[in-house]
N, C-alpha and C positions, 0 to 999 in steps of 0.2 A: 336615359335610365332603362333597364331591361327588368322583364319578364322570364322566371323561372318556371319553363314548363315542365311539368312529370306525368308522364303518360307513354303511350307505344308508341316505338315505328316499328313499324309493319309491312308485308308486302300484301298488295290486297291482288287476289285474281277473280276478275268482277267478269260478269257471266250474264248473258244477255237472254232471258225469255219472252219467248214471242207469243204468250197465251196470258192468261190468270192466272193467279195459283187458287184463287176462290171456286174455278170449275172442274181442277183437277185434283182436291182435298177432299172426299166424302164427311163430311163433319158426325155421319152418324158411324165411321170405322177409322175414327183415331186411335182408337186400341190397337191396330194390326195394320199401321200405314205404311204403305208400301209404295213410294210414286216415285218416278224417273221423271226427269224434265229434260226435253231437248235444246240445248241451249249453242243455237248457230255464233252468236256473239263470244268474244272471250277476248279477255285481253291482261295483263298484269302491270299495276301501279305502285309506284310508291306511298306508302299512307302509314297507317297508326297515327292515332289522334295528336300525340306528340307534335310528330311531324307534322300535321295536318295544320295545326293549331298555328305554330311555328311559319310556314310557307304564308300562311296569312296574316300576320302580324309583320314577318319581315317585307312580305310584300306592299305593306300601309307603312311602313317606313320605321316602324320598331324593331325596339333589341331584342329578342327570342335566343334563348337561352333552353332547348330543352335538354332536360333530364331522363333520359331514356339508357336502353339494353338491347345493344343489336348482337347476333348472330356470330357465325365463322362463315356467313354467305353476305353479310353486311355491307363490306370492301363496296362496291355501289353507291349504296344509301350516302354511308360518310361521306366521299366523291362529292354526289349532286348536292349535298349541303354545304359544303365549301364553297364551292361552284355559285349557290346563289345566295354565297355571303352569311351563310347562317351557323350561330357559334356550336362545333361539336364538344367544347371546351367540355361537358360535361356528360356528352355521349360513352359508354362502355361498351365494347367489343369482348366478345367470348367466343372461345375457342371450342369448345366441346355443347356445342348448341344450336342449333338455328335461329334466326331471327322469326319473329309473330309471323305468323301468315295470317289472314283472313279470307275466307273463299263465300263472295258475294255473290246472290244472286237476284237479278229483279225481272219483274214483270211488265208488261205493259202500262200497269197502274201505277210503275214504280212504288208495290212493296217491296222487300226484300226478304229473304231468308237469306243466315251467315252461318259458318259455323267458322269458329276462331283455333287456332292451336297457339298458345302463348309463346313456347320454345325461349326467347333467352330474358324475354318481358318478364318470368318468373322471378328472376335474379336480381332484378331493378331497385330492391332497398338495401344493394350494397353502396348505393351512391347514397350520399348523404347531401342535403339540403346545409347551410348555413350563412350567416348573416354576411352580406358586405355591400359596401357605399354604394354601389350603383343598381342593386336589387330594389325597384320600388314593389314589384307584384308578383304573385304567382297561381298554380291552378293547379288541382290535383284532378288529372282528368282519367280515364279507365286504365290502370295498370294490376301489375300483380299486386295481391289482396294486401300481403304485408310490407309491398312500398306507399301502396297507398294510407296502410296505417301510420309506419313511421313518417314520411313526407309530413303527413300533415302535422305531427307532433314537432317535428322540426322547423317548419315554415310558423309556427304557435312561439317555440321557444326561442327563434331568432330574431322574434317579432317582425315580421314577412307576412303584411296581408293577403289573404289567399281566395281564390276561389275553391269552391267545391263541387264538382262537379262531376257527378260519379257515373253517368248515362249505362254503358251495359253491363259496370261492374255492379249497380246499385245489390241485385240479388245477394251478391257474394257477402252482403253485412246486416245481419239483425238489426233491429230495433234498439237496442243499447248503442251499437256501434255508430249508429247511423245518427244519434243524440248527440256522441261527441263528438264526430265530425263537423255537424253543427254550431256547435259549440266552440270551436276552436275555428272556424272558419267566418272571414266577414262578407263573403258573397253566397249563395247557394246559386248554382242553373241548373232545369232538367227540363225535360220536356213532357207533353202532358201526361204522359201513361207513366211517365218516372216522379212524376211530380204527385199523382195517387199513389204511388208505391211508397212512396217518401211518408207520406202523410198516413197513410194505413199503416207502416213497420212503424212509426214514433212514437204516432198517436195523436200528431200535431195537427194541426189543419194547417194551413199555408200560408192563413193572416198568422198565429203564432211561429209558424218558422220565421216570417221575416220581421219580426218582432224580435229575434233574439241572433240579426245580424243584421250588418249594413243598406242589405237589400238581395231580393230573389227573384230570379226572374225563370218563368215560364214560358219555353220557345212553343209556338204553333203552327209548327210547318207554315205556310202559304196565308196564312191569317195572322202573321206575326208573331208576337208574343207579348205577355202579361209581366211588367214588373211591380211588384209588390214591397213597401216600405213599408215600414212600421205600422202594417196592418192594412195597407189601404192600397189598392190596385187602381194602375192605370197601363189599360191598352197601349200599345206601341203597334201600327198597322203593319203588314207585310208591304213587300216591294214586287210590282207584276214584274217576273222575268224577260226577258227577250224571248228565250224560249223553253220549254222543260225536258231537260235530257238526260241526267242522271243525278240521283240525288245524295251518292254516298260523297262524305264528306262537309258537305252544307252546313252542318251543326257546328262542327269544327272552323271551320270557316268565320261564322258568327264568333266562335269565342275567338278567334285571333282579333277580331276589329273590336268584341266587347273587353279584349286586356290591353288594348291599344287605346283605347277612351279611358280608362282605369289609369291608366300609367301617367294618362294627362289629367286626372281627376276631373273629369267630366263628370254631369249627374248621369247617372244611370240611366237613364232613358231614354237619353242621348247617345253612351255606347250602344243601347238595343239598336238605337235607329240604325246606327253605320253598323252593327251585325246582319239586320235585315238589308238591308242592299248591299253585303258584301255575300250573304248567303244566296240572294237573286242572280250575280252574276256567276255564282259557281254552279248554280245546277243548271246554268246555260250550257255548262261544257260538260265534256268527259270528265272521269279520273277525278280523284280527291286536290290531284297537286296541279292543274294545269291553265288554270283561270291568272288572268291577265288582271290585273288595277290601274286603274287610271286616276293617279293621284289628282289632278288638275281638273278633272270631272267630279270629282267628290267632294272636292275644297280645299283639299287637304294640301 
């Protein structure tokens, strides 16, 4: 059975800082900030969460299905997804656009500052979601504002359970929007600063969001995360990494092995676990897409 993702692919050009961004921020002249960073590292990857999402699901041995809007610079992307077996069946290509770029950058503490340009991700609810026999699950993860609206009305009317998973688009939806999202969706994931955003724009707290879906979970970077049922939380621990090397993508990562436990109707707490040690092995490596699985090591 497959998973229908909808979200970016992207190119990500990830940027390496050899300082803090905490000593070169005056926090009392953010009115008039003006900072350059030297950044020795640099390199360009395949990413958008789409894709991201996708690489790690097909690489746990699920059918990933994303829903995505590449570019007239695309011709690539499509390639390497063929190549490691993953369906572009519902990939679009456009001519008069570029694909998402995203221009990352981290620190030694691995923060990050990003600044994103969408380019053909805008166009993405010309594809249309709808119902068929091998569809068990899906996820609406950050795309453009009005595929992520329709998507999710679609994946409701096709009856197509879905997550929701809104992570850097969450800003781009008020308080009403962000209800029926909700509402219309049987997982919620965010992580913690999007899980108070969630909860300040509703109005909800977090035991009533997941009171009015199947289950939400709260990722915590390196302390796991919190799934929450019908009111009531329980911790899922993190997994120590082998080592910590970059962290873009990791989130993504988790959700490909949390729609991969989904797809198998595992309890929820159990996709977190295999998210959490599927996220430990990806910020061992570079890049969003280059993290290896070891089916046989996992149980799997």
């Amino acid at each position: 059975m497959a998973a229908v993702i909808c979200g970016s692919l992207a190119f990500d050009t990830i940027m390496t800082f050899e300082g803090r961004f905490a000593d070169q921020i005056l926090p009392d002249q953010l009115h008039i900030l003006n900072v350059s960073f030297l950044v020795p590292g640099l390199r360009r990857d395949f990413g958008g969460c789409a894709g991201n999402i996708a690489y790690s699901l097909n690489a746990l041995g699920g059918a990933a299905l994303p829903m995505a809007t590449l570019g007239s610079d695309g011709a690539d992307y499509l390639e390497r997804m063929r190549t490691l077996g993953i369906s572009t069946e519902f990939v679009r290509q456009l001519d008069d656009t570029f694909t998402a770029q995203a221009m990352i950058m981290n620190d030694v503490d691995n923060n990050q500052i990003t600044a994103f340009h969408p380019g053909a991700m805008q166009q993405a609810h010309l594809t249309k979601v709808a119902a068929r026999e091998d569809i068990r699950v899906g996820i609406i993860a950050p795309d453009g504002r009005e595929a992520m609206l329709q998507h999710a009305e679609q994946f409701a009317a096709a009856g197509i359970p879905f997550v929701f998973d809104p992570g850097q688009g969450l800003p781009m939806f008020d308080g009403e929007a962000l209800k029926h999202f909700v509402d219309l969706a049987s997982w919620v994931v965010v992580n913690d600063y999007e899980g108070k955003m969630l909860s300040q724009r509703t109005g909800w707290s977090l035991a009533e969001i997941s009171r009015r879906v199947r289950g939400l979970v709260v990722t915590l970077a390196a302390e796991g995360c919190e799934v929450w049922i019908d009111g009531e939380r329980e911790h899922v621990p993190g997994v120590t990494p082998t080592a910590v090397v970059e962290p873009t993508g990791c989130g993504d990562a988790w959700r490909g092995a949390l729609l991969f436990g989904l797809e198998k109707e595992w309890p929820l707490a159990q996709c977190a676990a295999l998210g959490n040690r599927i996220g430990a092995l990806k910020i061992a490596q570079r890049g969003p897409q280059n993290y290896q699985i070891d089916l046989k090591a996992l149980g799997l």
